[in-house]
N, C-alpha and C positions, 0 to 999 in steps of 0.2 A: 504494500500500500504506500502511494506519496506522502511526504510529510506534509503536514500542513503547514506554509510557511507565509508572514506577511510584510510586506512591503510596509516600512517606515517613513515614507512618504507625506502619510494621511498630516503627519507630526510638525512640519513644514510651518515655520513662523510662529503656530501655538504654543509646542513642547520642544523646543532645540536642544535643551541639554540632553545628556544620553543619560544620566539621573532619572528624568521627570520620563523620558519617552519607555525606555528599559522596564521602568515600576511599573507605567501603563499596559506595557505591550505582555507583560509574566503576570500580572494579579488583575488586570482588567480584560482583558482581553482575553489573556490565557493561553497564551500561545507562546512555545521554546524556540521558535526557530525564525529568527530576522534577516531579511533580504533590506539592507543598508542601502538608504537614498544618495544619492553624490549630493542633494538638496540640504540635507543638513548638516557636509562640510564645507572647510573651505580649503581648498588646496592649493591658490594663490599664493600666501605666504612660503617663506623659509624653511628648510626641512624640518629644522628643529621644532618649531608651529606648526605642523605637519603629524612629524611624530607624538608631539604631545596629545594633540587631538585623536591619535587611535588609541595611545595609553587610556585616553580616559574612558572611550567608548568600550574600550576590551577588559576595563575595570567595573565600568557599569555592569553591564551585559553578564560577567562573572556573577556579582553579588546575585544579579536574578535570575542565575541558572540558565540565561539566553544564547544559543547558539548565534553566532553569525554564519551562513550559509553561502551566501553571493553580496556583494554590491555590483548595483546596478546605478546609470545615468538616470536622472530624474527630468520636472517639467522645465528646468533649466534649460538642459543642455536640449530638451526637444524640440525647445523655441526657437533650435539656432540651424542652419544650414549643415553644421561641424564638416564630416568628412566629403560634403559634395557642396560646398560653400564656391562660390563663382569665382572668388579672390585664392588662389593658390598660397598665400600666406596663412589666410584661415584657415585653410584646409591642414595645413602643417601644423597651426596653431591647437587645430582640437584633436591630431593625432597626438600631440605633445599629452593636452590633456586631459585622454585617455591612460595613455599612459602614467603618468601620475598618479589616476585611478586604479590604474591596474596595479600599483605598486601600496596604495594606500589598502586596497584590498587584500595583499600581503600582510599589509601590519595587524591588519584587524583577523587575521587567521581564518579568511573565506578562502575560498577555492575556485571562486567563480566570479567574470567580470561580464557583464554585460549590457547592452541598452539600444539608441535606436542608433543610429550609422551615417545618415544622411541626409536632406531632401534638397533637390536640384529646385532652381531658380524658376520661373516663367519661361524667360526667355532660354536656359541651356535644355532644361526640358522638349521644350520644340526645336530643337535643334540636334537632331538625330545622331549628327556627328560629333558635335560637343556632349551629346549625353554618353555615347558608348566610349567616349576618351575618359571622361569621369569616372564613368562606371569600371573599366580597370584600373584606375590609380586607385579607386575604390577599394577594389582587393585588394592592390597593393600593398594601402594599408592598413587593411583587415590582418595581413600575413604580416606585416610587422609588427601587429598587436599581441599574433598569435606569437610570435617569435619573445614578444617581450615577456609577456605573462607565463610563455615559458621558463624563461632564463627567473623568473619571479619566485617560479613553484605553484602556477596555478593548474588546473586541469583544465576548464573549459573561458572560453569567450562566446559570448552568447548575442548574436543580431537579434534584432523585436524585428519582426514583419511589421509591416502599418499599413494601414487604411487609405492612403492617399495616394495614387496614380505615381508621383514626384516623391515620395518615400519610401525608395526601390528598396528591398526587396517588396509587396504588397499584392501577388499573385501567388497561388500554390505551383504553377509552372515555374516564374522567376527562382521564388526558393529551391524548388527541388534542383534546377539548374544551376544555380549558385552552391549546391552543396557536392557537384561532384567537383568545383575546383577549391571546397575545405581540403577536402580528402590531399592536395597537393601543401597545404600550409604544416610547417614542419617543427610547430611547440607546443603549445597547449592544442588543446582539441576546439576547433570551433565549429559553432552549429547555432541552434535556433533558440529562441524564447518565444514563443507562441502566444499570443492575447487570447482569450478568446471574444473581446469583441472589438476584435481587427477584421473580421470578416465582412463588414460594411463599406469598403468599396464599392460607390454607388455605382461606377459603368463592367461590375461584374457579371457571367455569367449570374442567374438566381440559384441556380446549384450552388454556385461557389460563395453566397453571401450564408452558408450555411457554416456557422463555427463551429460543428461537430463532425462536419467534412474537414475542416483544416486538421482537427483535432487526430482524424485518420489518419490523415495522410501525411502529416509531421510529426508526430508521436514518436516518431524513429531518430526523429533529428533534434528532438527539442528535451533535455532534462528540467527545463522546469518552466510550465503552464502559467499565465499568466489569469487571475480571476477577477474578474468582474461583474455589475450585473448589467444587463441591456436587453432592450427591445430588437435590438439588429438592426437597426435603423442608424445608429450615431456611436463614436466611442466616449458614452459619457463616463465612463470610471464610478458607477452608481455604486454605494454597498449596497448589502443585499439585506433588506427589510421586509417588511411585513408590503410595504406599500409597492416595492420596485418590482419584490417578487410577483405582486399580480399582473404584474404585464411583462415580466423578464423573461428571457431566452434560454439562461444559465441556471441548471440543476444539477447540485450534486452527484444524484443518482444515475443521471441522462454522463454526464462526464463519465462518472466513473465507469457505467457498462462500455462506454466506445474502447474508452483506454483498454478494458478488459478484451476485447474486440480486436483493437488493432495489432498489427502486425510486427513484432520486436520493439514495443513502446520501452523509452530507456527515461523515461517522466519517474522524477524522483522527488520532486517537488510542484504541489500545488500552491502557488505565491497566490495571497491576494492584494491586488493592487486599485486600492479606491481612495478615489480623493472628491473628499467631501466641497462642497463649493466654500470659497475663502469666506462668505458673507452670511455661513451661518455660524450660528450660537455655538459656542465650545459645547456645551452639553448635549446638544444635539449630534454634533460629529462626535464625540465619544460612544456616544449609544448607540449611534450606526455605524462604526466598526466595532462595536460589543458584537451588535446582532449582527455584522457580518461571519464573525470567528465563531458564535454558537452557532448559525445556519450551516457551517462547514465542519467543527469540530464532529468526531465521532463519523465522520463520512469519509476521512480519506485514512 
């Protein structure tokens, strides 16, 4: 069975120490196993500033018996173009860091780096030649990530599929094509993070906006499922309440048979990743990743 694991995320400007989010995440929540946001560090400063900040998280997270699992990129870094940015400096700028991350994910004794990879411009997007020029230096430096996180101690690097035409990879065809040139990257293992409500690609086949279809047919590539709740229509990052669940897509039970289903599924982790809207009540975002963690606990 997958661990149940949850993206710290939600924590973002409310809870930043790793004190307050750690206490939260082991006696509220109730959950051991944390997938670390790059949103609640900073990796800007000097290493020494650096270091101190995973001492303390890896000192929090002890007292509350919290694993750290993976860190992954948050809504920061998804805001940004990073490794298909139109300026060739930025693009070197967020492979720098990445890596950063991927070494910061060292200190904090995860094993896993990952998040979203890229999204091309307007104008390089329509430009078929400029896009396929991207889209290899793309790998290129996907395979320097892999190289770095090797030499780190990591095991996996992990790409997010996404929802938007311009946030390659975002078809089941792209990814599976993309993963036989992993197989040629020569450090850590890279491969998928799977959403499941990235399946909303509004100019997709209607088969293909089915996120239990993705779930098939990437389950081989992807160690840890990304949870949310949605209509299929949009990637709101709902949690999963009394209220979402009467119109939502995503159920336990419906996950877990496909996994059960698919074909060499290597999903070792169920993350859940919701981010409550910044403008509601603190109390209200606690109670909806309470009831996110008990609608999943005891299921995976």
């Amino acid at each position: 069975m997958p661990t149940l694991s949850l993206n710290n995320g939600f924590a973002m400007k409310r809870w930043p120490e790793p004190e307050v989010w750690a206490e939260l995440i082991a006696n509220q929540m109730r959950v051991a196993d944390v997938q670390l946001s790059l949103d609640l560090v900073d990796l800007s400063g000097p290493a020494t500033w650096v270091e101190a900040q995973a001492a303390r998280i890896r000192k929090a997270c002890a007292n509350e018996g919290i694993v750290i699992s993976s860190v992954f990129s948050g809504l920061v870094d998804y805001s940004a173009n990073m490794l298909l940015h139109p300026d060739g400096e930025m693009r070197l700028a967020a492979l720098e860091r990445y890596k950063r991350g991927i070494e910061f994910c060292a200190l904090v004794g995860a094993d896993t780096f990952g998040g979203h990879m890229g999204a091309y411009s307007v104008a390089d997007y329509g430009n078929p030649a400029r896009r396929q020029a991207l889209a290899e230096e793309q790998l290129d430096h996907v395979s320097a990530l892999s190289d770095h996180a090797g030499r780190a101690g990591l095991r996996y690097v992990l790409w997010e599929p996404m929802p938007v035409a311009r946030e390659f990879p975002s078809t089941i065809a792209e990814c599976l094509g993309h993963a036989e040139r992993f197989a040629g990257m020569g450090g850590a293992t890279v491969a998928y993070c799977y959403d499941v409500g990235h399946a909303c690609r509004a100019d997709l086949p209607e088969a293909e906006q089915d996120p239990y279809l993705w779930l098939t047919r990437l389950s081989h590539l992807s160690p840890i499922v990304h949870l949310q709740q949605t209509d299929g229509k949009r990637d709101y990052h709902w949690c999963f309440t009394e209220e979402t669940n009467a119109i939502g897509i995503i159920h336990p039970n419906v996950v877990q048979d496909t996994l059960a289903k698919a074909t060499g599924s290597v999903v070792t982790h169920l993350t859940l990743e919701v981010f409550p809207p910044f403008e509601a009540e603190d109390e209200k975002v606690l109670a909806d990743v309470i009831s996110s963690c008990n609608y999943w606990r005891g299921k995976t």
